[in-house]
Chimera marker file (.cmm) of the C-alpha trace (Angstrom):
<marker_set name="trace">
<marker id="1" x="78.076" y="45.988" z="131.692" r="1" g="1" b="0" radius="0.5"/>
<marker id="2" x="77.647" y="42.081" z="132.360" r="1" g="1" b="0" radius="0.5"/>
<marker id="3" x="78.863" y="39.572" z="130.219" r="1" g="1" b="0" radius="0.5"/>
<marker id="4" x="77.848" y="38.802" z="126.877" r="1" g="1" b="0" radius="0.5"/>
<marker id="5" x="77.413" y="35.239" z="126.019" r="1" g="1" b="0" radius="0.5"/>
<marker id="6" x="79.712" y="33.374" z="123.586" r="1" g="1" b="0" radius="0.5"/>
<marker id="7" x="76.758" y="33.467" z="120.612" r="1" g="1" b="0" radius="0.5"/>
<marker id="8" x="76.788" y="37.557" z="121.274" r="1" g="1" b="0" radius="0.5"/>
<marker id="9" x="80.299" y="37.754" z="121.276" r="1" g="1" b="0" radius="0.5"/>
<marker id="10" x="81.030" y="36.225" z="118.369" r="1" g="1" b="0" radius="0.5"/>
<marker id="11" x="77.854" y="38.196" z="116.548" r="1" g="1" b="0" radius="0.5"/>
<marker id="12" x="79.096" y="41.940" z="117.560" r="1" g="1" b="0" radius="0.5"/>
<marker id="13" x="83.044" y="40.146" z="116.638" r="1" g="1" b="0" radius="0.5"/>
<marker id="14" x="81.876" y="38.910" z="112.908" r="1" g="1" b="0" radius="0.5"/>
<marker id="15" x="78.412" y="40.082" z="111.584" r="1" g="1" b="0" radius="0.5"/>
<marker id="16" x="79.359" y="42.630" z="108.784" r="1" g="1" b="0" radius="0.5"/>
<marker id="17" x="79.042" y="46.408" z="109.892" r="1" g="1" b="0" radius="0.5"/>
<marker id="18" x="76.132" y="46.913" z="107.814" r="1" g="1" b="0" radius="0.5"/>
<marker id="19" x="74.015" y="44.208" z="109.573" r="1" g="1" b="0" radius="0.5"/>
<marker id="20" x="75.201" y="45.544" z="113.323" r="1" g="1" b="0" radius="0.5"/>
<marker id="21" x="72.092" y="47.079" z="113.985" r="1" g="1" b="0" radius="0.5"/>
<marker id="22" x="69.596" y="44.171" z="112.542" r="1" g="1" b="0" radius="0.5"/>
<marker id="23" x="71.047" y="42.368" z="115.487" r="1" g="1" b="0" radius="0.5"/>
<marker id="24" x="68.621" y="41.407" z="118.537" r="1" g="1" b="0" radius="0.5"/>
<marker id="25" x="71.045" y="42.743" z="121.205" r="1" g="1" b="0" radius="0.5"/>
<marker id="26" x="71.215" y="46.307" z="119.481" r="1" g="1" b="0" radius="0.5"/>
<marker id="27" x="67.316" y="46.608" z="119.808" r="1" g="1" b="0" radius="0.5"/>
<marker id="28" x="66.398" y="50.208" z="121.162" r="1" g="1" b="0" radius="0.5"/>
<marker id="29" x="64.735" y="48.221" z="123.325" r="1" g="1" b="0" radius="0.5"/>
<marker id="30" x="67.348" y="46.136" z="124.784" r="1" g="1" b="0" radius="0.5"/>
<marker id="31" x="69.508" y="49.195" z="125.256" r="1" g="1" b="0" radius="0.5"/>
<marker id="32" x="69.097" y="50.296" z="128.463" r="1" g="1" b="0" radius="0.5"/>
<marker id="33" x="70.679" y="53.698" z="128.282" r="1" g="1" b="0" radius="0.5"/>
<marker id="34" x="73.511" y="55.624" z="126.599" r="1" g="1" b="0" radius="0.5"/>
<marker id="35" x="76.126" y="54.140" z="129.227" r="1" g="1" b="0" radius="0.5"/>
<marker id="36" x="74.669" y="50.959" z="127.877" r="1" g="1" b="0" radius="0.5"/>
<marker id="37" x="75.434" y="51.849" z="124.596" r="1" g="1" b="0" radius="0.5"/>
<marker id="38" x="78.573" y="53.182" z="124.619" r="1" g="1" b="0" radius="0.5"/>
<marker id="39" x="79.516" y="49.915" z="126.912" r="1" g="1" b="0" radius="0.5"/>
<marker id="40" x="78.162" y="48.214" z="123.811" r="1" g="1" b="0" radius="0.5"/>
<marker id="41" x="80.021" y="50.137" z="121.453" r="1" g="1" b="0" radius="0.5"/>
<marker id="42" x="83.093" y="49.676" z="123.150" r="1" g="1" b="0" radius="0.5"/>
<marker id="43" x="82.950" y="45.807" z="123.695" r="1" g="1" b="0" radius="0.5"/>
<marker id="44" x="81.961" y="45.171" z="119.702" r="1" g="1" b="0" radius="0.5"/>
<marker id="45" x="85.047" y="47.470" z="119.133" r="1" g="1" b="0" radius="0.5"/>
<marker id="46" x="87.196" y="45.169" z="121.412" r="1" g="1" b="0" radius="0.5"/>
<marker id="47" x="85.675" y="42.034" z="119.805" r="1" g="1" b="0" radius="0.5"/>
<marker id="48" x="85.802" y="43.146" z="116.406" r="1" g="1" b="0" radius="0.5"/>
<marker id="49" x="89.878" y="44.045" z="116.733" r="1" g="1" b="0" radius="0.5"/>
<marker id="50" x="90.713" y="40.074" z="117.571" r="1" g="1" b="0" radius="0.5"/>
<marker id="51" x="88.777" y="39.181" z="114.818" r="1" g="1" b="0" radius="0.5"/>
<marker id="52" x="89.835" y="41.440" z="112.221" r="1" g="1" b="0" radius="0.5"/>
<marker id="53" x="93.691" y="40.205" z="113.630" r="1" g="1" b="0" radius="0.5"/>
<marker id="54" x="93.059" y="36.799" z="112.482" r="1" g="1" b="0" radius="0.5"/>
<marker id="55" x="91.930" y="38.379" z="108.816" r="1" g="1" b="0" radius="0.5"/>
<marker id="56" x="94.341" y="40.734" z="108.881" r="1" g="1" b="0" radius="0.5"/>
<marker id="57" x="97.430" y="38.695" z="110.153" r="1" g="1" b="0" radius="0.5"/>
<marker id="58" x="96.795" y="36.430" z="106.837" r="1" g="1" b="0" radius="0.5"/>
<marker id="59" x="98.249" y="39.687" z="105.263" r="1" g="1" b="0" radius="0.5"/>
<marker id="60" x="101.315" y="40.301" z="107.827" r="1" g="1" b="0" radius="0.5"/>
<marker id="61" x="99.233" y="43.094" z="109.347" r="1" g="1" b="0" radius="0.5"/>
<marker id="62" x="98.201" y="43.755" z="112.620" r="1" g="1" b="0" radius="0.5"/>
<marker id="63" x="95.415" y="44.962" z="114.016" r="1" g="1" b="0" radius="0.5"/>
<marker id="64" x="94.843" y="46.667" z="117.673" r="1" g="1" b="0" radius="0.5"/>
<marker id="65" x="92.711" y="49.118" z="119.479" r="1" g="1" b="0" radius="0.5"/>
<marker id="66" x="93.412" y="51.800" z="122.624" r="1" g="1" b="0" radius="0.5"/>
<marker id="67" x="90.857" y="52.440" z="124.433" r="1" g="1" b="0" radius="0.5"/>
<marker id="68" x="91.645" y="55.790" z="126.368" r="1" g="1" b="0" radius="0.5"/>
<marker id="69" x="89.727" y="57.226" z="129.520" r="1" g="1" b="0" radius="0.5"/>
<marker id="70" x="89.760" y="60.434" z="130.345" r="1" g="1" b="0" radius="0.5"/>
<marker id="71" x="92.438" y="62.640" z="128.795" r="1" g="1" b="0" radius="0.5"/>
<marker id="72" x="92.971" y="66.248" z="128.889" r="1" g="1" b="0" radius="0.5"/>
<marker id="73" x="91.742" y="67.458" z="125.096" r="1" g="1" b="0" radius="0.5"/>
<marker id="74" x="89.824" y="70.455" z="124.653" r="1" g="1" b="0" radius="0.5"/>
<marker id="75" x="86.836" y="68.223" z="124.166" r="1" g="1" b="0" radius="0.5"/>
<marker id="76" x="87.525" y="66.828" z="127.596" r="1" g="1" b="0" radius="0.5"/>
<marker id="77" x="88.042" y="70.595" z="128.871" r="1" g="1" b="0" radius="0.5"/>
<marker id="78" x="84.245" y="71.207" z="127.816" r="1" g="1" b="0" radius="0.5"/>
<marker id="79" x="83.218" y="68.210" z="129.343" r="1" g="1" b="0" radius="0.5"/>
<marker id="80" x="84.679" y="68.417" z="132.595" r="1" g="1" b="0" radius="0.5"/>
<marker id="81" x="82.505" y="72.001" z="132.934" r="1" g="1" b="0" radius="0.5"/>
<marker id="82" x="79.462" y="70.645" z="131.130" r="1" g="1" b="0" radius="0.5"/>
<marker id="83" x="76.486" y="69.006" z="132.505" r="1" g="1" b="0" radius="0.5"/>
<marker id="84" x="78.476" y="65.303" z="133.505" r="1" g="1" b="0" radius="0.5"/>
<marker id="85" x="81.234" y="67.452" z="134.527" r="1" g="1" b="0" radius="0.5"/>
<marker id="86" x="80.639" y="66.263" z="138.040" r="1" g="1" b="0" radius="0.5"/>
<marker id="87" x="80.591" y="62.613" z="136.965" r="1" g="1" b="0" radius="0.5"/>
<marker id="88" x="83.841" y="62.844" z="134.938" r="1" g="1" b="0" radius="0.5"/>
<marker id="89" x="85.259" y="64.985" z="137.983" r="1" g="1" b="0" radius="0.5"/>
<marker id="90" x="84.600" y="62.210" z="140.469" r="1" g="1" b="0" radius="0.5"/>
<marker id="91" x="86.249" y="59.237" z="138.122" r="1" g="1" b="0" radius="0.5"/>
<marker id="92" x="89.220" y="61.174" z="137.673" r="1" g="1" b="0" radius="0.5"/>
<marker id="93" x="89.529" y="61.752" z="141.641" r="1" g="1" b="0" radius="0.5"/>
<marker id="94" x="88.763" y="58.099" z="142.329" r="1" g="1" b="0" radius="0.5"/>
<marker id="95" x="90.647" y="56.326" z="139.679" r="1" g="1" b="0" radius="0.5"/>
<marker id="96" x="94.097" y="54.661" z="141.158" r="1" g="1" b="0" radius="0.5"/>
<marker id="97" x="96.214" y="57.540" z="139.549" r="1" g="1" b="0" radius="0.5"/>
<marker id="98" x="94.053" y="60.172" z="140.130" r="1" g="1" b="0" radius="0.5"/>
<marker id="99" x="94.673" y="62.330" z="137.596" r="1" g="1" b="0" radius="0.5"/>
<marker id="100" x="93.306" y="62.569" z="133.765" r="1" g="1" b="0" radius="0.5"/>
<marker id="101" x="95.761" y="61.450" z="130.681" r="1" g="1" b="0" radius="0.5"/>
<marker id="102" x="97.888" y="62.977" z="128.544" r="1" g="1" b="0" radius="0.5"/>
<marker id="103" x="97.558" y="63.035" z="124.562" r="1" g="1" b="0" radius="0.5"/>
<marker id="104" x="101.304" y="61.905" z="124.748" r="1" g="1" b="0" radius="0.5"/>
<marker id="105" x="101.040" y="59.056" z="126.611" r="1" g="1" b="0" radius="0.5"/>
<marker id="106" x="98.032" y="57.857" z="124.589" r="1" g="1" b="0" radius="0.5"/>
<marker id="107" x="100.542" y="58.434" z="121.618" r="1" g="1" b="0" radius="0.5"/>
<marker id="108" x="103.077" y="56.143" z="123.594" r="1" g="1" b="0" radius="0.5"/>
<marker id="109" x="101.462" y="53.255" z="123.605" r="1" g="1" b="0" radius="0.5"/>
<marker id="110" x="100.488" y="54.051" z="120.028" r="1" g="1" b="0" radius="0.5"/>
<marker id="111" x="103.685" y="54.410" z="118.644" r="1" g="1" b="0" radius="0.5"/>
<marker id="112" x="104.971" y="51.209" z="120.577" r="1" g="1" b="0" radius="0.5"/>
<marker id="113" x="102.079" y="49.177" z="118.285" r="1" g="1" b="0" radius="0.5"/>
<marker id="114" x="103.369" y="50.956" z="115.377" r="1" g="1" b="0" radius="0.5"/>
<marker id="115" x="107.023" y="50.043" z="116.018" r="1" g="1" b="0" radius="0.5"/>
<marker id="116" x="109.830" y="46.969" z="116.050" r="1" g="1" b="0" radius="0.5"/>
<marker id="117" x="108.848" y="46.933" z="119.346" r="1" g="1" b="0" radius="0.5"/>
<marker id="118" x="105.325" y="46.162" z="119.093" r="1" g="1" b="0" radius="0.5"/>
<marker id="119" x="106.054" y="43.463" z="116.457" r="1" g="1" b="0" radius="0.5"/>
<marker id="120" x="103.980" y="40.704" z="118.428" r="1" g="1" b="0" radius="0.5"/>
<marker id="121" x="100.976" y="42.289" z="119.509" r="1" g="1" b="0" radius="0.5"/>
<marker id="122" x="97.780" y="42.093" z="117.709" r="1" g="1" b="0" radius="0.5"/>
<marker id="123" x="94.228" y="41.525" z="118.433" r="1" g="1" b="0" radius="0.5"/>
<marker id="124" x="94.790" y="43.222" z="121.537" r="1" g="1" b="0" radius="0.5"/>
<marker id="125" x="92.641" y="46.492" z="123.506" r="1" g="1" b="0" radius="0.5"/>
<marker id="126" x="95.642" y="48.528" z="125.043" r="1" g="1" b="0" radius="0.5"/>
<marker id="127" x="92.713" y="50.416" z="128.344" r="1" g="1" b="0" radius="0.5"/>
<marker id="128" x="94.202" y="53.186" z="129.448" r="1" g="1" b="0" radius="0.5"/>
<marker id="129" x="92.325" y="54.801" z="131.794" r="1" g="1" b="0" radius="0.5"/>
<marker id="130" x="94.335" y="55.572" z="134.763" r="1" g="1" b="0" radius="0.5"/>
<marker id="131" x="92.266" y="52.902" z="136.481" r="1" g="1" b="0" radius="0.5"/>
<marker id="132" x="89.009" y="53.886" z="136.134" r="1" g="1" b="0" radius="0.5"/>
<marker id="133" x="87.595" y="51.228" z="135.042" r="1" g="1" b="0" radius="0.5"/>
<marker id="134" x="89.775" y="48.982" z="137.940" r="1" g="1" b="0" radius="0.5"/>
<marker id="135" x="87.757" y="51.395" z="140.322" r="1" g="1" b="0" radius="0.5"/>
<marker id="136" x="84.452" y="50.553" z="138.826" r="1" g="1" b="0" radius="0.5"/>
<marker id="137" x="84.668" y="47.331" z="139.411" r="1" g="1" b="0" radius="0.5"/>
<marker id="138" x="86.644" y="46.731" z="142.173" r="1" g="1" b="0" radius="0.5"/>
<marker id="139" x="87.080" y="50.241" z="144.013" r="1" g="1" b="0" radius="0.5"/>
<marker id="140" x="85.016" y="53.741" z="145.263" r="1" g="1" b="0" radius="0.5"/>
<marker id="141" x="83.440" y="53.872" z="141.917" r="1" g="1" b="0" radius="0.5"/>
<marker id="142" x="82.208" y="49.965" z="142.205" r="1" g="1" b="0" radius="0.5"/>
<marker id="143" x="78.261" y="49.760" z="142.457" r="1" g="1" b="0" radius="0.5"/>
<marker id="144" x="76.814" y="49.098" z="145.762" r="1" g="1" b="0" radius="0.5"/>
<link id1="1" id2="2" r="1" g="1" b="0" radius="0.2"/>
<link id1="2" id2="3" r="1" g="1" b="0" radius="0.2"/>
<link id1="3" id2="4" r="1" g="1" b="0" radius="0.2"/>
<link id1="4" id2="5" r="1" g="1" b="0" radius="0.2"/>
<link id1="5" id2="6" r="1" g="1" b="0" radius="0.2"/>
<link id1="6" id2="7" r="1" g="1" b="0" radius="0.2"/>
<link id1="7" id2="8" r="1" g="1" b="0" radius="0.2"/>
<link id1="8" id2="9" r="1" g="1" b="0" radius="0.2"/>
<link id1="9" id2="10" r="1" g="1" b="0" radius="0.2"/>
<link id1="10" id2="11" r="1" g="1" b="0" radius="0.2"/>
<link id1="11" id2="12" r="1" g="1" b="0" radius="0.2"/>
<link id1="12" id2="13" r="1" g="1" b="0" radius="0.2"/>
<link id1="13" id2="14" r="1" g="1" b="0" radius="0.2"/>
<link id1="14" id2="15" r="1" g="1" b="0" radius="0.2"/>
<link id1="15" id2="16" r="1" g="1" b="0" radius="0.2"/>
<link id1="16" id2="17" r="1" g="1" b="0" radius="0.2"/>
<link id1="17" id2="18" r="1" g="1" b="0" radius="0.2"/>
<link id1="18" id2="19" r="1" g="1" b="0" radius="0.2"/>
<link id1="19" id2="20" r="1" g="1" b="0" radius="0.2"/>
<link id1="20" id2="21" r="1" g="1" b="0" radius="0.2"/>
<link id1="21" id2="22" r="1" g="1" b="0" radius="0.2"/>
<link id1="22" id2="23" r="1" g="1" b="0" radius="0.2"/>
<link id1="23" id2="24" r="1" g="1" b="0" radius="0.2"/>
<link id1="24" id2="25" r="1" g="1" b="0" radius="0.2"/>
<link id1="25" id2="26" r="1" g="1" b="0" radius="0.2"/>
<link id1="26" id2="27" r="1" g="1" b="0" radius="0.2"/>
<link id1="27" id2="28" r="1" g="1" b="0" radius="0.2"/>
<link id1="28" id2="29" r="1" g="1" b="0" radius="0.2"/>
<link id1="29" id2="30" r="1" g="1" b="0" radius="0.2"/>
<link id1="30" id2="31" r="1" g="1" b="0" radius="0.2"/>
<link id1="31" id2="32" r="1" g="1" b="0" radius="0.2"/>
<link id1="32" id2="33" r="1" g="1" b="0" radius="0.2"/>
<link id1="33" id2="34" r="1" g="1" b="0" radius="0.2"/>
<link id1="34" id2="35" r="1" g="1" b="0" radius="0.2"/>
<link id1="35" id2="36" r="1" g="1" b="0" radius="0.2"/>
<link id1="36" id2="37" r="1" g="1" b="0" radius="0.2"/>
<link id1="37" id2="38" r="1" g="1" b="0" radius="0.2"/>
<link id1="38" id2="39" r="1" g="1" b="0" radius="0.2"/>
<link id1="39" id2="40" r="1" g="1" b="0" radius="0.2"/>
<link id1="40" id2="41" r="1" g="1" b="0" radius="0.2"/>
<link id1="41" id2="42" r="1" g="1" b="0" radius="0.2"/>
<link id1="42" id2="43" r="1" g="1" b="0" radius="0.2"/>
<link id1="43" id2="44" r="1" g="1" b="0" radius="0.2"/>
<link id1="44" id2="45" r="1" g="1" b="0" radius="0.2"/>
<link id1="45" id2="46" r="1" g="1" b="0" radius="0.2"/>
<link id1="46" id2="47" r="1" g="1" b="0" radius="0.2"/>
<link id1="47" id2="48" r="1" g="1" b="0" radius="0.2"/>
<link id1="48" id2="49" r="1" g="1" b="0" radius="0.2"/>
<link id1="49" id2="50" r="1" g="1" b="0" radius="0.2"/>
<link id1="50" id2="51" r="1" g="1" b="0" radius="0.2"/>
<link id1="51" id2="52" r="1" g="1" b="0" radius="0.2"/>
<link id1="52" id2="53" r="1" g="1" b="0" radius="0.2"/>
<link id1="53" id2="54" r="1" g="1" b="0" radius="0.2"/>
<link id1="54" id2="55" r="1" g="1" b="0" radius="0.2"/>
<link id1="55" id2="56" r="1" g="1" b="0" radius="0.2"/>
<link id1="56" id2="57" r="1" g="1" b="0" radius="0.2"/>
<link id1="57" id2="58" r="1" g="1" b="0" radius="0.2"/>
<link id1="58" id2="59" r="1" g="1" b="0" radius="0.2"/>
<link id1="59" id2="60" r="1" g="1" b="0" radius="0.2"/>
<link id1="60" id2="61" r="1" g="1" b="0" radius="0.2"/>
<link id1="61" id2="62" r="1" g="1" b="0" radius="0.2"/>
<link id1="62" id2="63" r="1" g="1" b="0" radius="0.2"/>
<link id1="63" id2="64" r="1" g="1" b="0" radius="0.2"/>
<link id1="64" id2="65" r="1" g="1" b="0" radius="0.2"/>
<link id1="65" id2="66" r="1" g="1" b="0" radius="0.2"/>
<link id1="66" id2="67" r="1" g="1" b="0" radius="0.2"/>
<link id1="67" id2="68" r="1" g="1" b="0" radius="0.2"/>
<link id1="68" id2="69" r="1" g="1" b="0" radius="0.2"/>
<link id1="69" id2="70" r="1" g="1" b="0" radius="0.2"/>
<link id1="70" id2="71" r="1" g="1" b="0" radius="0.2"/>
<link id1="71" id2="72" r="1" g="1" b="0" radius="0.2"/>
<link id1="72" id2="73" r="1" g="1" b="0" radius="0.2"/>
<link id1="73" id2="74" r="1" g="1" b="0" radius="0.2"/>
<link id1="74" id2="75" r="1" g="1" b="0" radius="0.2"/>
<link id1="75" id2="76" r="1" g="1" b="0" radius="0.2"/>
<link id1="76" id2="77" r="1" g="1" b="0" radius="0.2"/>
<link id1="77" id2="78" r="1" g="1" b="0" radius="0.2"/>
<link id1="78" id2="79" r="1" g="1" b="0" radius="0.2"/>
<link id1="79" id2="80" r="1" g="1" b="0" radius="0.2"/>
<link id1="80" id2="81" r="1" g="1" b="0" radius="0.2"/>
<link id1="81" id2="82" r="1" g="1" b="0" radius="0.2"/>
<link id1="82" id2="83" r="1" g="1" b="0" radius="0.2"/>
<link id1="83" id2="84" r="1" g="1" b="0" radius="0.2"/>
<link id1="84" id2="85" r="1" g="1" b="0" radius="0.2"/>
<link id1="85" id2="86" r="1" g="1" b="0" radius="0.2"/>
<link id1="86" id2="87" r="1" g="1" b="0" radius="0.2"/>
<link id1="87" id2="88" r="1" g="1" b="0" radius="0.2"/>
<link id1="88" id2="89" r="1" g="1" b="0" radius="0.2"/>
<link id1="89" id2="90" r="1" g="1" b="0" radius="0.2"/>
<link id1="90" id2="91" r="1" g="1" b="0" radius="0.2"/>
<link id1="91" id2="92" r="1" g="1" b="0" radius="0.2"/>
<link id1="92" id2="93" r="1" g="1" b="0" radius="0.2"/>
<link id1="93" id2="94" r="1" g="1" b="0" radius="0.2"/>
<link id1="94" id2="95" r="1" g="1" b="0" radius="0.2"/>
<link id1="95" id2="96" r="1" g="1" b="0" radius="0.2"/>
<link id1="96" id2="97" r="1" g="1" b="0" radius="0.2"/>
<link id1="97" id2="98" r="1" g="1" b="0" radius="0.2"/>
<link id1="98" id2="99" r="1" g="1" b="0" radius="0.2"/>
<link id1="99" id2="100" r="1" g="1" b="0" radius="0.2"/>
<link id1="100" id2="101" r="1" g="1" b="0" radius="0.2"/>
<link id1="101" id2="102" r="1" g="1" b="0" radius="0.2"/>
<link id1="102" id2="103" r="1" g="1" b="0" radius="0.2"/>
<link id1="103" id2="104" r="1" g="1" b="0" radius="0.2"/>
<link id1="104" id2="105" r="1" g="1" b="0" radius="0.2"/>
<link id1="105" id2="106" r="1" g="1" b="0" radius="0.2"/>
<link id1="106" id2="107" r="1" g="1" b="0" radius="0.2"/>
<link id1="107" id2="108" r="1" g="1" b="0" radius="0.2"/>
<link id1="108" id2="109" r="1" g="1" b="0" radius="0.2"/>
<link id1="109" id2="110" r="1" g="1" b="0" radius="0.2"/>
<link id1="110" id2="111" r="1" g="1" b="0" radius="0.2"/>
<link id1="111" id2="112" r="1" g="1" b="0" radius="0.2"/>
<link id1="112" id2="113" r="1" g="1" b="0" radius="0.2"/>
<link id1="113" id2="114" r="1" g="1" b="0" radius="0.2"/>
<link id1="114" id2="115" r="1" g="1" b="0" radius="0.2"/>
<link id1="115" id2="116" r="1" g="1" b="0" radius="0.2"/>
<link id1="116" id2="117" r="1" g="1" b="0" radius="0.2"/>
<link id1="117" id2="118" r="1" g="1" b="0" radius="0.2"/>
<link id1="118" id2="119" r="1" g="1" b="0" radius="0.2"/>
<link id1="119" id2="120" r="1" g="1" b="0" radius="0.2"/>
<link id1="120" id2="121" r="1" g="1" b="0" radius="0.2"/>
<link id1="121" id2="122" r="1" g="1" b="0" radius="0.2"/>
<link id1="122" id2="123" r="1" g="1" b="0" radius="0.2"/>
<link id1="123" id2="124" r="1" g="1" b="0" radius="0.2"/>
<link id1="124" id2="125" r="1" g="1" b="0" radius="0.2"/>
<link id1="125" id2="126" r="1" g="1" b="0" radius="0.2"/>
<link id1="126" id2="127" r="1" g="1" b="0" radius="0.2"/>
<link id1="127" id2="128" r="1" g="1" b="0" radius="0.2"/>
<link id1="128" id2="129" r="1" g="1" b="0" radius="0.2"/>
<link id1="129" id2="130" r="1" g="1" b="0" radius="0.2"/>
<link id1="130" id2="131" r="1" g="1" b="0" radius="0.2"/>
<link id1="131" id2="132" r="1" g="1" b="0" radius="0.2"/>
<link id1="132" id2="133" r="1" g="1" b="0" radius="0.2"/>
<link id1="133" id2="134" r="1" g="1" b="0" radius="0.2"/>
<link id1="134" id2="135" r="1" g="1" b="0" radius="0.2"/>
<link id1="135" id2="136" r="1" g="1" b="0" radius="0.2"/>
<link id1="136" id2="137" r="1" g="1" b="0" radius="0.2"/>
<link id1="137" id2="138" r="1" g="1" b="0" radius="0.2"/>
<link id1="138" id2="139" r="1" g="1" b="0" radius="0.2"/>
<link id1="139" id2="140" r="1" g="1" b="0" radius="0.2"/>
<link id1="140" id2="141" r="1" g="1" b="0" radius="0.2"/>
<link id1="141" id2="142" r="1" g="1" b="0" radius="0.2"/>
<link id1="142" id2="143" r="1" g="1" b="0" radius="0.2"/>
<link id1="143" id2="144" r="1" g="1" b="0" radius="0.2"/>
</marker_set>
């Protein structure tokens, strides 16, 4: 997905959750498919955590998001043989580590944000994707 501008940044980051979908950009016919969507869906998520962090950090809370790829679940086991099987298939053999995730190490990074050690983060996406997304843009998954 391209950029956003500031003005739609700071609209999927603020605009309460019940207005979302009154907003221009969220138009069924400025959604270009469900990639688009889910792209969408992921960025207002993003957006939404660093704003919430300023809100919530007034309470000595914070506030983060993980945004996982691919990891083995049995969800993911039905995927991987259902009809974008092949797509999902090919990310996870051209991603940098080459392999899917692990419900554990999604739970790492999870319980570092929940610990002592995590004590400074907030407003932050942890992406952990093996890469996939590094070899969208940049690798044998970028668009030609």
């Amino acid at each position: 997905m391209t950029a956003l501008t500031s003005e739609q940044n700071k609209a999927l980051a603020t605009t309460p959750a019940d207005q979302l979908l009154a907003l221009p950009m969220l138009q069924s016919d400025q959604i270009k498919n469900s990639l688009h969507a889910y792209q969408l869906s992921k960025r207002g998520n993003s957006l939404r955590v660093m704003a919430e962090a300023v809100r919530w950090g007034k309470r000595c809370a914070r506030v983060n998001t993980i945004s996982p790829g691919i990891v083995i679940t049995p969800l993911a086991k039905d995927e991987l043989i259902g009809p974008r099987g092949e797509g999902y298939r090919r990310m996870i053999e051209l991603c940098p580590i080459g392999r899917a995730g692990t419900p554990d190490e999604i739970a790492t990074v999870g319980a570092l944000l929940m610990s002592t050690d995590g004590a400074f983060i907030t407003g932050s996406d942890f992406l952990i994707d093996g890469g996939v997304t590094s070899a969208y843009w940049y690798g044998d998954l970028a668009p030609k």
